[in-house]
N, C-alpha and C positions, 0 to 999 in steps of 0.2 A: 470764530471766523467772521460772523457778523460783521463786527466793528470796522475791519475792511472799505464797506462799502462807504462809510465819510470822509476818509481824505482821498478817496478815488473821480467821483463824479465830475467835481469840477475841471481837477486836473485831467480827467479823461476824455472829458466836452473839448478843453480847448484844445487836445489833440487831435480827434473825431470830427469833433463837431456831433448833429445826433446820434451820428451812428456808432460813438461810445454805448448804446446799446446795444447795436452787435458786438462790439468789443470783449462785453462781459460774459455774452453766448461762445464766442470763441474761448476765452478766458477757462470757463467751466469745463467745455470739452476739453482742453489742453490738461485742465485740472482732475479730469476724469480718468484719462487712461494715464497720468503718473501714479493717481491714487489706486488705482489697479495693480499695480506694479508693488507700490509700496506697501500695499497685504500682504502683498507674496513675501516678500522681505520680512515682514512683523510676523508671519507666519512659521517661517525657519527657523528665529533666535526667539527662545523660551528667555527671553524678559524685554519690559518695556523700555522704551527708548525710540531714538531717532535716528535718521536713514547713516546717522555716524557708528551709531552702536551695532546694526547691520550689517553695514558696507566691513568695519573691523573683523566680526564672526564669519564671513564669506568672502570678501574681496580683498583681505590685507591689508596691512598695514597704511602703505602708501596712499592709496583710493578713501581710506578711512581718511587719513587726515584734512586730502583733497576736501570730504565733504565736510568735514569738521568744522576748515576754516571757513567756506562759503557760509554752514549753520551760521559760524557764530554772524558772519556778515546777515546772514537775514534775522535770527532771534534779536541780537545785540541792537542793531541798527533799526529794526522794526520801530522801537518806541520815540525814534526822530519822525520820521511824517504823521504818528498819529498824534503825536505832542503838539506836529504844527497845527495842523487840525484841529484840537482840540483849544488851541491856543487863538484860533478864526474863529470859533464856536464862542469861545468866550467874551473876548472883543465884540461880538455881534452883539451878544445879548449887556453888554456894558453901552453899548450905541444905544439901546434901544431903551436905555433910560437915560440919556445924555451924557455919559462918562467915557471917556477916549484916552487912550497911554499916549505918552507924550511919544512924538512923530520918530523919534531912535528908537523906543522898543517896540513898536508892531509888529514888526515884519522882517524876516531873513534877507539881510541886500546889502551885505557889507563891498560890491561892487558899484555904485553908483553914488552919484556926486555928494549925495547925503549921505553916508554907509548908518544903516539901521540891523540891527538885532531883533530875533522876534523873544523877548524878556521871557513872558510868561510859560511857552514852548520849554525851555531854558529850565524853569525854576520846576512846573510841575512834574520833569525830566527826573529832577530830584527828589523830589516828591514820593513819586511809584519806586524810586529805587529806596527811602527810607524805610516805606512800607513794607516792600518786599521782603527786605533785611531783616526788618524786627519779626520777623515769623509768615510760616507756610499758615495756617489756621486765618489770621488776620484777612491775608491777600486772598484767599479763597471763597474768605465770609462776605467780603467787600463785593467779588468780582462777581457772585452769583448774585446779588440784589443788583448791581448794575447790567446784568446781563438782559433779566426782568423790565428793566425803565429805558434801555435801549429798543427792545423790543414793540413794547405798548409805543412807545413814540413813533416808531416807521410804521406803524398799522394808524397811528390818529394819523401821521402826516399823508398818507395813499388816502387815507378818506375827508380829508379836507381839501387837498387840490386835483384830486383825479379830474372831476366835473371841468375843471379850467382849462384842460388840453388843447390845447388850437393847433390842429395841422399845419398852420404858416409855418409854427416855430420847430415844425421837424423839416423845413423845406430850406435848402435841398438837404437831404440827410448825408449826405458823405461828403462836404465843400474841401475836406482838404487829401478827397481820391483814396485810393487803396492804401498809400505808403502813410498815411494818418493813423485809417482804421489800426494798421499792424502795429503802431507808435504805441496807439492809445490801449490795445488789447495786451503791451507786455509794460502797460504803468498800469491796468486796474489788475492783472492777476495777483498782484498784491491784496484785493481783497478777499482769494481763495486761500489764503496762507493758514494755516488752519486746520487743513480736511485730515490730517495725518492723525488726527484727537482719535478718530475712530478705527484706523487700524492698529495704535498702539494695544489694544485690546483684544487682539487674533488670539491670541493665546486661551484669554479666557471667554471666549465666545462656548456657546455649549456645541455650536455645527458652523464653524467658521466656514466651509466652503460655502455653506449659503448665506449667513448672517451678515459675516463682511462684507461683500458685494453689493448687500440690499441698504446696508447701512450707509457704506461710503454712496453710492447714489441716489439713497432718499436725502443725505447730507448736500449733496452739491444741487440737485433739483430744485430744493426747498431754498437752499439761498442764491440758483442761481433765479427759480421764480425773481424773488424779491425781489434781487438787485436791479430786476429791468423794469419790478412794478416800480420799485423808486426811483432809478434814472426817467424811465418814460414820465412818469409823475414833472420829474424835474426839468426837461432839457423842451419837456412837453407844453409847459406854462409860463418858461420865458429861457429868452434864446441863450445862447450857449456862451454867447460873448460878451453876456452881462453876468456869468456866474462868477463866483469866487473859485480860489484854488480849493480850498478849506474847508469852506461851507454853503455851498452849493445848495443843500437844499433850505437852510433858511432863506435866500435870495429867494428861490420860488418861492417859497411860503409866505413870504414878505409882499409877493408883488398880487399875491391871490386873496388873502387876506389878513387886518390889521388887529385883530385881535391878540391882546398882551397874553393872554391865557395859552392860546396854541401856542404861541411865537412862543414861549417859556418852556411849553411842554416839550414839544421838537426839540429846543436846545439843548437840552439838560438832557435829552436822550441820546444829542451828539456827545455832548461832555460823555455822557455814561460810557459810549460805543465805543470812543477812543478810549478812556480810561481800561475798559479791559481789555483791549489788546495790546495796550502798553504792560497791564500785568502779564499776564498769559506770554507775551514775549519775552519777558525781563526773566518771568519763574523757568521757561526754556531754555534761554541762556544761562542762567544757572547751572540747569541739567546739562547743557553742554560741558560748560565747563570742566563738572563734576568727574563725570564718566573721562574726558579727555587724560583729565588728572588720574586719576583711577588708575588709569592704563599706561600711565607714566610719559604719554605724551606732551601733557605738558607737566611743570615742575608743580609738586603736591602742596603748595602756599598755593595756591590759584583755588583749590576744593577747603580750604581749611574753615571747620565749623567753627563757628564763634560758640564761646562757653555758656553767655545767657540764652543768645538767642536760638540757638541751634540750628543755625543758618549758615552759608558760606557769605557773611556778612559782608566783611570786607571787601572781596572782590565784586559782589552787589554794587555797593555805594562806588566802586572803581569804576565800573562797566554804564552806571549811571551820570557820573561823572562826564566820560567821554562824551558819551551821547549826548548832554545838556550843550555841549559845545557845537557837535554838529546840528541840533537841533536848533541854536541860537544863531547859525550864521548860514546857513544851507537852505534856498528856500524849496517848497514843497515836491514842487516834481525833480527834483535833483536827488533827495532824498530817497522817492520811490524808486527811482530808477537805479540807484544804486543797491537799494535792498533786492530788487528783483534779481540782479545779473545774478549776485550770486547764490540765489536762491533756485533758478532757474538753471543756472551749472551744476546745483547742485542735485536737482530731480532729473538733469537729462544722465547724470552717472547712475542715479536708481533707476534707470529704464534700461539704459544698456548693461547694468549689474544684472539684472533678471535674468538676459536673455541669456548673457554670457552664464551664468551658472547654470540655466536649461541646458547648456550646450556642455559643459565641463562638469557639471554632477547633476546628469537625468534623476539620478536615484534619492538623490536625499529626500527626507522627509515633506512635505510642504502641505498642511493642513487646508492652507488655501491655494487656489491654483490660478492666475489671473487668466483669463477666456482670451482666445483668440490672439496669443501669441505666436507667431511675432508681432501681430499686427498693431496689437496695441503699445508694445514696447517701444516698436519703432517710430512709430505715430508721437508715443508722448514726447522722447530724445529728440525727433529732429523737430517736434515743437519748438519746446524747452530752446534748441540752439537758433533756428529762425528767428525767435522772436530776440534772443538775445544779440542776435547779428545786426539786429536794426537799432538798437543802440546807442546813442549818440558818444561819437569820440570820448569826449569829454568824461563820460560814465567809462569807457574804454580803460581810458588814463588810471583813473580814479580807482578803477578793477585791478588792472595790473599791479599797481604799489601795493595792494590789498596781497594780492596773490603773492608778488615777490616777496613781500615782509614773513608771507607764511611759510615760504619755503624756506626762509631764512633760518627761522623758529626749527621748524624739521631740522633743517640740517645741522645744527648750532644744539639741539637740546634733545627734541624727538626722535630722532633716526639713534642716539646714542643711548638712550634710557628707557626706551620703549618696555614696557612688561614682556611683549611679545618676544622683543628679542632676548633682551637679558634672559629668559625661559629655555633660549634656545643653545646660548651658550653656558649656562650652569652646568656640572655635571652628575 
């Protein structure tokens, strides 16, 4: 979940302004009572999985694939904003010893009188997806030393610019009003993407009614601390309109102090941040895939393991493929925001799944029980849809063809080969 908070800041500043650190406060609460919710759900179905593998065990088919397709729009699509980010991270620290990509590959802009590609975003896109492919062991050996040098870096960077803070540069904190802050708080919940690591594990908890609850909220406390030690850090030591989209806090770093050693350190802990949540989203998408296939919504080439590697190879380097495209022409907060909608459609269905199966099977089992339902069910759903209501058109459009394509899909392959059905009319 971490890695979230680098390609969020900047693009959250210039939606905010400072008060992208409320943003992230709303953000986490928004993120708290879905994660509540989504216990409950991981509590029901005796194997691990995603709010897809869920919604199919309780809500049917149809609702399943609903979520299905938004997943794949948030795992699949996830690893374009942090590509671009990591792709700003990179460039920065290439400036910083005089070397610059030639003025077509920097940056995502194929609309303006010079149309530029951001390259690198593009290539390392390819990159996480070879890795991914050639083996689970690899990407997992990778992602936990990177997790490690992410870390240590936002703890050096909080204690090299805290001291720098200047109250002017949070003045005034809200310059672009309420309708910013809500802008800016449904582009960073992308850096709460994530928090579900800890309810896939309801099962094997040894007292989940207590253990999940303390987990999923020491999980979002702890990172949502952080993310406002490091926005405030940021937004705190130089103003919001000198940030980048991408790499935001090396601009404050930069303006606070010149030393190559941190400037190196920080970076390479952005590199890190984004790298593993470009794996961790790719190896999700996978699982999606997988499980989709499985149940025969979609066609069983899509899960098919490669013989060396013992991986669903192929459809890796596929789903890596695409992304390196949007990745290379899409620039960052267009990105985000497309990952949220349907990420966002897809948690306000697991708030209103809870309530509706409280309502339609009181009885079944539930290990865990999420507190203060309705309230919190309702609270997470019509989150999830406010913030997706503010929106820009454009991300609208964008959603829509997503969606239609997926109904398409359903109606054209899933709705006719589904496991579920076919089970239903055997004799």
């Amino acid at each position: 979940m971490l890695g979230g908070i680098f390609p969020t800041i900047g693009a959250g500043a210039h939606a905010a302004g400072p008060a992208v650190i409320l943003a992230y406060v709303l953000s986490g609460l928004v993120s708290l009572c879905v994660a509540l919710c989504y216990a409950e759900f991981a509590s029901m179905v005796p194997v691990a999985g995603s709010a897809y593998t869920y919604a199919y065990a309780t809500l049917g088919e149809l609702v399943a694939w609903v979520i299905g397709w938004d997943l794949i729009l948030e795992y699949g699509l996830s690893l374009a904003p942090t590509a671009s980010s990591l792709s700003d991270y990179f460039q920065h620290m290439l400036a910083n010893v005089g070397i610059e990509f030639p003025a077509w590959a920097q940056t995502a802009n194929i609309h303006g009188i010079h149309p530029q590609i951001d390259l690198f975003a593009c290539l390392v896109t390819l990159g996480i997806a070879l890795l991914v492919a050639s083996g689970i062991r690899e990407s997992t050996g990778v992602n936990g030393a990177l997790v490690l040098v992410q870390i240590a870096s936002m703890l050096v960077f909080i204690a090299v610019v805290a001291h720098a803070i200047h109250p002017s540069n949070l003045r005034p904190f809200a310059p672009m009003g309420y309708h910013g802050v809500i802008a800016s708080t449904a582009l960073v919940f992308f850096a709460y993407i994530g928090f579900d690591t800890v309810t896939v594990a309801s099962e094997e908890a040894k007292r989940p009614e207590r253990n999940v609850p303390i987990g999923i909220i020491l999980a979002l406390a702890l990172g949502g601390i952080l993310y406002v030690a490091l926005t405030l850090c940021t937004v705190g030591v130089l103003r919001f309109d000198r940030l980048s989209d991408g790499a935001a806090m090396l601009d404050a770093l930069g303006s606070v102090s010149k030393s190559h050693t941190l400037y190196w350190i920080v970076a390479i802990g952005g590199l890190a941040g984004n790298a593993t949540v470009m794996l961790t989203s790719l190896l999700g998408q996978v699982r999606i895939f997988y499980v989709m296939a499985r149940d025969r919504m979609l066609p069983p080439g899509v899960a098919r393991i490669h013989r060396v590697f013992r991986t669903p190879a192929r459809m890796t380097v596929i789903t890596g493929a695409i992304v390196a495209v949007f990745a290379a022409v899409l620039p960052l907060t267009d990105l985000l925001t497309l990952v949220n909608i349907g990420t966002l459609a897809a948690f306000a269905i697991v708030c209103a799944g809870v309530l509706v199966l409280r309502i339609v099977n009181p009885t079944a089992p539930r290990p865990f029980r999420a507190p203060l339902l309705p309230l919190f069910s309702v609270a997470g759903g019509a989150a999830c849809l406010y913030l997706v209501s503010g929106l820009q058109v454009a991300t609208w459009i964008r959603y829509g063809i997503w969606f239609a394509v997926g109904i398409l899909v359903y109606a054209l392959y899933g709705f006719r080969n589904s496991r579920l059905r076919l089970e239903l009319i055997e004799p």
